[in-house]
Structure formats: C-alpha cells, structure tokens
ZADO-1210 file (C-alpha; in nm, 4 decimals, padded with zeros to 6 digits):
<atoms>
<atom x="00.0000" y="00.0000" z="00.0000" code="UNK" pos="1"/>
<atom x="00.0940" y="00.3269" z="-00.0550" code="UNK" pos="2"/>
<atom x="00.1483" y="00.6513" z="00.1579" code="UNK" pos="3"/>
<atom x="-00.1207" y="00.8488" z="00.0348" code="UNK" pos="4"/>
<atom x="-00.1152" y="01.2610" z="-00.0272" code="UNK" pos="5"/>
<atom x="-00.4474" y="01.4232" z="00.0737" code="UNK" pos="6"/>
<atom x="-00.4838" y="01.6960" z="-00.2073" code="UNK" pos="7"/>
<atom x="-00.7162" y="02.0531" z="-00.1758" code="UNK" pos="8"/>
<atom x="-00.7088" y="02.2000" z="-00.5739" code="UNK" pos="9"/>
<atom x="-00.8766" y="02.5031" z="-00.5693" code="UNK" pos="10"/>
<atom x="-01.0126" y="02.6070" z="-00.9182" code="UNK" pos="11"/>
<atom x="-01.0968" y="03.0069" z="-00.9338" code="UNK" pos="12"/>
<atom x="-01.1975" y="03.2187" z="-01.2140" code="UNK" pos="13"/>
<atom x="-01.4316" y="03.3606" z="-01.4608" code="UNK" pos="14"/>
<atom x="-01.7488" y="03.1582" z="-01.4098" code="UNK" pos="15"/>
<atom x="-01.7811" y="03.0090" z="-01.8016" code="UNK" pos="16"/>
<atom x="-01.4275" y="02.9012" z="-01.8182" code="UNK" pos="17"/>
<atom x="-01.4929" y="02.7433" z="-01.4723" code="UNK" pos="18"/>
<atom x="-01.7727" y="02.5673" z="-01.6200" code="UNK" pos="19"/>
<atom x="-01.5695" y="02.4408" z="-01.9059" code="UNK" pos="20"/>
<atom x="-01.3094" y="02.3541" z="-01.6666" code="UNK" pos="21"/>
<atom x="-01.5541" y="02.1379" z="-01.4501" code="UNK" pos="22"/>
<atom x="-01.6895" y="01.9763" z="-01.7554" code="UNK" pos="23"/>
<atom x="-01.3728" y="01.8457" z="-01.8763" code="UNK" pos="24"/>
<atom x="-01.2528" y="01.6983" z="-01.5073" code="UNK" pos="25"/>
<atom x="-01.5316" y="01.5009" z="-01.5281" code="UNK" pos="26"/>
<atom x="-01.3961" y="01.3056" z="-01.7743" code="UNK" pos="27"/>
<atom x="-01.4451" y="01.0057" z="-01.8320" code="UNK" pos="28"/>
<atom x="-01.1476" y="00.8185" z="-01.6465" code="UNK" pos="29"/>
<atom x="-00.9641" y="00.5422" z="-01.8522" code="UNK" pos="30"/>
<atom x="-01.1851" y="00.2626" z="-01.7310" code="UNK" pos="31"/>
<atom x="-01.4874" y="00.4906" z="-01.8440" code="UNK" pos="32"/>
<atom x="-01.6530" y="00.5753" z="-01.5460" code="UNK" pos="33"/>
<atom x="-01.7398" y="00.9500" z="-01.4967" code="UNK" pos="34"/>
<atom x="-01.5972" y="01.0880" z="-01.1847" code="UNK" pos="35"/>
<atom x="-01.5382" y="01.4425" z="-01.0692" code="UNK" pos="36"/>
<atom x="-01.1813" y="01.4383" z="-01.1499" code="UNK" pos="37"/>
<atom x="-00.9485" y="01.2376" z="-01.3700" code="UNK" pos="38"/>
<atom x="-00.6243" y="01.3349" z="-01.4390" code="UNK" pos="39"/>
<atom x="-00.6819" y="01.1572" z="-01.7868" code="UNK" pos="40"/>
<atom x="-00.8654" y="01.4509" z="-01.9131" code="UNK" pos="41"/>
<atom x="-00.5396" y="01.6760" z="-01.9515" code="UNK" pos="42"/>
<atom x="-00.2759" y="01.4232" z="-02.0003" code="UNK" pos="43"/>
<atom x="-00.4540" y="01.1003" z="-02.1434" code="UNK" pos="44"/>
<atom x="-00.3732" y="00.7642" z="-02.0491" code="UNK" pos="45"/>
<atom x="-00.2210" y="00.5357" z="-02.3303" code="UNK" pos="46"/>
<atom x="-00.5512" y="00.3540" z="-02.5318" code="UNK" pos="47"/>
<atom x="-00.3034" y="00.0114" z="-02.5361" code="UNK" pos="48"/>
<atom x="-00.2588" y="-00.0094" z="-02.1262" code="UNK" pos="49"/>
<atom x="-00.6365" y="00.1735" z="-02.0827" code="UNK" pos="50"/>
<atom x="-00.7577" y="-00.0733" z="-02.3186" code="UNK" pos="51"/>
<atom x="-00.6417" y="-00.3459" z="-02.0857" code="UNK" pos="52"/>
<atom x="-00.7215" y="-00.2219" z="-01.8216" code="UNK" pos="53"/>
<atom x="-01.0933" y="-00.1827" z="-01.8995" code="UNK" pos="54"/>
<atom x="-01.0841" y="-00.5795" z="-01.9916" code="UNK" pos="55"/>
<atom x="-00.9403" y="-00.6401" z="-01.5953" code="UNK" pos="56"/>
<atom x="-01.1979" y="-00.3611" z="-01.4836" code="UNK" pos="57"/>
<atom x="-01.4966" y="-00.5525" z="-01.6650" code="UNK" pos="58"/>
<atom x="-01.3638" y="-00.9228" z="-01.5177" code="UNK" pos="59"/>
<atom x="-01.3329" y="-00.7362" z="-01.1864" code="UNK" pos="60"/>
<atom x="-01.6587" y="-00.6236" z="-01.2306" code="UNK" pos="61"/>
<atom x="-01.7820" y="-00.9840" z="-01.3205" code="UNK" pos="62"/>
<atom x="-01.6155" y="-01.1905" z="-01.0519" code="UNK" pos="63"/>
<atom x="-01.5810" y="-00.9517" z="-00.8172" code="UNK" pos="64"/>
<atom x="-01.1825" y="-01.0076" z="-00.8240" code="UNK" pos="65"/>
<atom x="-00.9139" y="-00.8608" z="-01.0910" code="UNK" pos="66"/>
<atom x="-00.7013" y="-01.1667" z="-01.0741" code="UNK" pos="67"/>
<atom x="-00.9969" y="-01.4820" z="-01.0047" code="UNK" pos="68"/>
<atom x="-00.9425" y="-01.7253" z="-01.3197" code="UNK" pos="69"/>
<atom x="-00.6241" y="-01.5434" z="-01.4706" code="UNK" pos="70"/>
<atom x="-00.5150" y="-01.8164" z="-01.7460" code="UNK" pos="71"/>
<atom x="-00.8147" y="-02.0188" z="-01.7013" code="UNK" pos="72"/>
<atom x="-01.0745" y="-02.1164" z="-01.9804" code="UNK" pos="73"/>
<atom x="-01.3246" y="-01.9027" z="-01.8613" code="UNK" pos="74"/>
<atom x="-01.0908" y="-01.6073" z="-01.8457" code="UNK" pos="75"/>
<atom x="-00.9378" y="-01.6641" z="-02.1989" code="UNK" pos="76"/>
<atom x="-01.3033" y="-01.6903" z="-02.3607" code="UNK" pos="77"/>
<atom x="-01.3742" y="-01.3648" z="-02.1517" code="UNK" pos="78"/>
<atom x="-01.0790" y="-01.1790" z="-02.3483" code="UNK" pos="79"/>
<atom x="-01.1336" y="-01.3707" z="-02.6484" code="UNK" pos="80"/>
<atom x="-01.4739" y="-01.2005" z="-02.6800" code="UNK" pos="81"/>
<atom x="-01.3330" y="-00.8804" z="-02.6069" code="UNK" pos="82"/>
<atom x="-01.0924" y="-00.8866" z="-02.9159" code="UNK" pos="83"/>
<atom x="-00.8402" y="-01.0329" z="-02.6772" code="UNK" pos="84"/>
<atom x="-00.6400" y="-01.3194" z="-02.8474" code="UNK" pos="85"/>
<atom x="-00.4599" y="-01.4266" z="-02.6564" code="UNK" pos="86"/>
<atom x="-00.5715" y="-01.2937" z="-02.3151" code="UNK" pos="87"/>
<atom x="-00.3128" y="-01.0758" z="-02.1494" code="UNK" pos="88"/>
<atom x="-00.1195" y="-01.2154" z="-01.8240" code="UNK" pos="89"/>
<atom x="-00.1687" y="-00.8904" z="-01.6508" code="UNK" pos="90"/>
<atom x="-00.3830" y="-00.5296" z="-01.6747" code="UNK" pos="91"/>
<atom x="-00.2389" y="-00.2441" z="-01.8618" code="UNK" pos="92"/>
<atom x="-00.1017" y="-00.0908" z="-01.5113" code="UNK" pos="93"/>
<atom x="00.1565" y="-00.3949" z="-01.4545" code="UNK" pos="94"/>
<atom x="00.1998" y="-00.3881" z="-01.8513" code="UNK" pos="95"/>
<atom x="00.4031" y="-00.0508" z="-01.8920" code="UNK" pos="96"/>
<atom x="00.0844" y="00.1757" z="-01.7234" code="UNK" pos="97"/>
<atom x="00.2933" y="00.2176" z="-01.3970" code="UNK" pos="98"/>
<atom x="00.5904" y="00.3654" z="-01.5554" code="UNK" pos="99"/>
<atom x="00.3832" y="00.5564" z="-01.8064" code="UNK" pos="100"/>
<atom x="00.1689" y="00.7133" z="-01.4759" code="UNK" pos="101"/>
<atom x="00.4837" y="00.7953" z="-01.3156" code="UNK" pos="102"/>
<atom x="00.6426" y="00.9324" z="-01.5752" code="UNK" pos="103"/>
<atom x="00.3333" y="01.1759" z="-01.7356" code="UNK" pos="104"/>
<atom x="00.0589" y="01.2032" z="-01.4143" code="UNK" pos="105"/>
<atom x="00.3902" y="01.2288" z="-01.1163" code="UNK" pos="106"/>
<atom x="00.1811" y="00.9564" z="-00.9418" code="UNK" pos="107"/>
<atom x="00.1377" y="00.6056" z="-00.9215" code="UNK" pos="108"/>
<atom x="-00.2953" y="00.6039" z="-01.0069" code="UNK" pos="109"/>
<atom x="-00.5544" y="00.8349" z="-01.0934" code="UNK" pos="110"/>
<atom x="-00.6962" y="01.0992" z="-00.8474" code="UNK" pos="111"/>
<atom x="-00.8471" y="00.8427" z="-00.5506" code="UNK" pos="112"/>
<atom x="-01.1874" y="00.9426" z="-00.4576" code="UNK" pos="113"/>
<atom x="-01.2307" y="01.2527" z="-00.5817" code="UNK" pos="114"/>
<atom x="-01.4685" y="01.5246" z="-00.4779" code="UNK" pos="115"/>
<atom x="-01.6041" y="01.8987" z="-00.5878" code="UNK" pos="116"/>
<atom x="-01.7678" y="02.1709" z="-00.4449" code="UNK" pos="117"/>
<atom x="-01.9093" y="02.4846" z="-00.5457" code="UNK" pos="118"/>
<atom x="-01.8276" y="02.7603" z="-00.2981" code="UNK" pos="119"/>
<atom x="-01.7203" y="03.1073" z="-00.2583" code="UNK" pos="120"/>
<atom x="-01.3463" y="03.0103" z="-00.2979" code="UNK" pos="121"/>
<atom x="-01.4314" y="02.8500" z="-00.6389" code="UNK" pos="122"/>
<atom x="-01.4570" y="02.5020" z="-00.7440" code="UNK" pos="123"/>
<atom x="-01.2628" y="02.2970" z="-00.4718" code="UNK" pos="124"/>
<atom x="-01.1144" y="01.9713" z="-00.5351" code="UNK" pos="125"/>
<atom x="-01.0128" y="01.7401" z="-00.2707" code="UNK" pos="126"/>
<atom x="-00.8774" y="01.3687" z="-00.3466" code="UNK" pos="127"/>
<atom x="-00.5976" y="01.1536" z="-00.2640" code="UNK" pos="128"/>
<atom x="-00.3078" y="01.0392" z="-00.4563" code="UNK" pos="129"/>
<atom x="-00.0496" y="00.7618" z="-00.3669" code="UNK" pos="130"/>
<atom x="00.2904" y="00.9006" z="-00.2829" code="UNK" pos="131"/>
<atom x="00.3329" y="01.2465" z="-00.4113" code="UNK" pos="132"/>
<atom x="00.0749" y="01.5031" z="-00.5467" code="UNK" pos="133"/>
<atom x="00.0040" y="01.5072" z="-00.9211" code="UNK" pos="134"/>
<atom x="00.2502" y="01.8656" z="-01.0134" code="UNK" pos="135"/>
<atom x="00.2625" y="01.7539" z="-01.3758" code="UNK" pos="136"/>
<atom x="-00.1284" y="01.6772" z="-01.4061" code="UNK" pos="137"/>
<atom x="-00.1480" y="02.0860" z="-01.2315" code="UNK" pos="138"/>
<atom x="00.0570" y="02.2326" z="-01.4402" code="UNK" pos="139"/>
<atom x="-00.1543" y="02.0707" z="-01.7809" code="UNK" pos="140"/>
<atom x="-00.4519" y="02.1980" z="-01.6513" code="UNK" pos="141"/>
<atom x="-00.3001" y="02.5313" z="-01.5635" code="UNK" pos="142"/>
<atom x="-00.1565" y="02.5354" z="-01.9608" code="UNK" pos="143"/>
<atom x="-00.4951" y="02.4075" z="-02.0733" code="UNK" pos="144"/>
<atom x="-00.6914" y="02.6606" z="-01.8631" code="UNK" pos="145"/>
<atom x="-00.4909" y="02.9973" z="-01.8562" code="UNK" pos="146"/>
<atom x="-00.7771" y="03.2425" z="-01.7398" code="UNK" pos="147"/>
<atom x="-00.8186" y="02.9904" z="-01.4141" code="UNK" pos="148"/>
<atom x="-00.5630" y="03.0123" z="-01.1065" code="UNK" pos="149"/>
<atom x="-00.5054" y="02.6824" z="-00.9405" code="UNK" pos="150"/>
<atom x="-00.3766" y="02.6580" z="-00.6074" code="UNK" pos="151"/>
<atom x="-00.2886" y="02.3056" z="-00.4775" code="UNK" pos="152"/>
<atom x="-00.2176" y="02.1931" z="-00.0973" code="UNK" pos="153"/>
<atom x="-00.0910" y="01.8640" z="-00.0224" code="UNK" pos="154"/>
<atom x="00.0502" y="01.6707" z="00.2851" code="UNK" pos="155"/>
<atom x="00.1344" y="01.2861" z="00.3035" code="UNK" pos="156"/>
<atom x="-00.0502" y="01.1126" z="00.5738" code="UNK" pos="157"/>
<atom x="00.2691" y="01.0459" z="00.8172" code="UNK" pos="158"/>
<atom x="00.3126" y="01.4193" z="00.7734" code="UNK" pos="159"/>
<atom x="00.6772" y="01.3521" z="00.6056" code="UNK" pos="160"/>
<atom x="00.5842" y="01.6311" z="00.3667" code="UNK" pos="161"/>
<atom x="00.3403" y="01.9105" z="00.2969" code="UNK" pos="162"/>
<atom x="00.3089" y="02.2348" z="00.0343" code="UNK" pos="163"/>
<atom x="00.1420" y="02.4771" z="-00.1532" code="UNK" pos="164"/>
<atom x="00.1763" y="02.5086" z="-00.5224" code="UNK" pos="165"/>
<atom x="-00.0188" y="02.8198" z="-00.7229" code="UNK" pos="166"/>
<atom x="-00.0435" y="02.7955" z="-01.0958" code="UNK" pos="167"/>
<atom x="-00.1357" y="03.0203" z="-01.3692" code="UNK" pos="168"/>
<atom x="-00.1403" y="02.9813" z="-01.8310" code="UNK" pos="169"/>
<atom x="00.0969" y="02.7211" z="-01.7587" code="UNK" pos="170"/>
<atom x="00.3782" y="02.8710" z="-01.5247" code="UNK" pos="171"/>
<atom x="00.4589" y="02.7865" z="-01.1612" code="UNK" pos="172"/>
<atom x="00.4105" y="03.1513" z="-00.9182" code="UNK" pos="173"/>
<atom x="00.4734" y="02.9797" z="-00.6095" code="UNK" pos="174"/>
<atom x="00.6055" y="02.6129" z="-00.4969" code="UNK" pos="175"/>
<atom x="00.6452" y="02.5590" z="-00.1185" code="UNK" pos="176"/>
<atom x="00.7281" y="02.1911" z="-00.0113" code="UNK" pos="177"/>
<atom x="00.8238" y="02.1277" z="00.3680" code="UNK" pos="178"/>
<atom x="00.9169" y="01.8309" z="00.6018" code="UNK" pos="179"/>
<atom x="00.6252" y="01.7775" z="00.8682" code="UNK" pos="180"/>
<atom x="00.8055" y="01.8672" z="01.2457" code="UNK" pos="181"/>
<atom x="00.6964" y="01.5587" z="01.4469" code="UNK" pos="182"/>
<atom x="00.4844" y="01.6535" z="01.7465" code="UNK" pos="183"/>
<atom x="00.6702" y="01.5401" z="02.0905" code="UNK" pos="184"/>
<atom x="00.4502" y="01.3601" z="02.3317" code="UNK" pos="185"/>
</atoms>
C-alpha cells in the first residue's frame, strides 16, 4: 500500500471558463466511469494499457476479483470475446501503465476518490493520490486553462511532507514543499 497525499485544488476564475473547466474533469477516467476528477482529461492515459485495463476492470466487475481465473478457460473466452487473443497475463497498469503514470501524471494512479464543491473560494477539489501530489497533471490543466488560477495543498498522511503550489497559463508563481516537524509527546 501506498502513503497516500491528501490533495485541496482550488479552481478560481471567470465563471464560463470554470464551467468548461468542470466539464472536462469530469472526464471520463480510462476505465470509463465518470468521476469528478481524472487526471486523464489533460494528459490522457495510453488507449493500449487503458484498453487493458478496462478488460481487468470488466472481469473485476464480473467476478468480483481482478485476478480470479487469470489463465483459465473461462478467463481466456472472456478476453477472447473482447478482441483479446490471446488474453493478457496482466492489466495495462503492470503492462508498462505504472511507468507511463509515473512518468506523465507524477503519481502512481488516478486521483483516488475525488470530490467537488461549489463555494465562494471556487470550485474545490479534494482527493488523494499515492505518494506524491500530481505537479505535472497541475501544471496541464493550468496550460490548458490559462484564465483559471489553481492553487494546490498537499501533505502525506505520516506528515513527512506538505506544500502549496499556485499555478497560472501554464507557469509555476509559487512552490512551497516542507518536512512535517513531528509533534513530541
């Protein structure tokens, strides 16, 4: 399991290009479902591991377990079906998706439960992501969305690190990353 990085993104702005903004978070993510954020709507995941990884999603979904039946008859039929031939030994993510994620999104999955609010700071974001916050997934959606300011804060759970980050048309105006003081008891 990873540490995991509570993240606040506050979104603020004129109201349409808010609206446009909100629309396009939404996404869908790259096993389809809609959710208030995905980072896959500014920096898209790769169709060949998504593609994958929708077949593993959908057997999930089935069997209620990713990895029940890998390699057995009723698994290869599954894939076969599915345009699958022959069925993959593991999901997109263990296929090359890990490295890609790392590499494009800073982060090892897609923004973890994800929320939004309406309120008289802007849109507000909140959402976890496992073991750093997602700076290159801001910094698209700042490029992507000049007229908005985005202002992140983030803090890993043991409180080994914490910042601020504020974006704007692409370009970094403040970046503030600090070690957590452990509280004495």
């Amino acid at each position: 399991m990873p540490n995991w990085v509570a993240n606040k993104l506050v979104v603020t702005g004129p109201e349409d290009d808010l609206r446009t903004f909100r629309l396009k978070a939404e996404g869908p993510n790259p096993v389809g479902e809609r959710v208030p954020l995905t980072y896959h709507a500014f920096i898209p995941y790769p169709e060949e591991y998504a593609r994958i990884d929708r077949l593993f999603y959908e057997w999930e979904q089935l069997t209620g377990n990713p990895w029940a039946g890998i390699g057995s008859p009723e698994f290869q039929e599954f894939a076969r079906k599915r345009g699958f031939d022959p069925a993959p030994k593991r999901d997109g993510f263990n296929s090359g998706g890990y490295e890609w994620r790392f590499e494009n999104w800073g982060t090892k999955w897609d923004a973890t439960n994800p929320e939004v609010a309406e309120t008289e700071e802007g849109l507000v974001y909140r959402f976890l992501s496992p073991w750093s916050p997602p700076e290159p997934v801001i910094l698209a959606m700042s490029s992507q969305h000049p007229s908005l300011l985005f202002r992140l804060e983030f803090e890993e759970e043991t409180c080994a690190f914490a910042g601020e980050a504020t974006l704007q048309g692409g370009k970094v105006l403040e970046f503030v990353k600090w070690e957590c003081e452990e509280e004495e008891v």
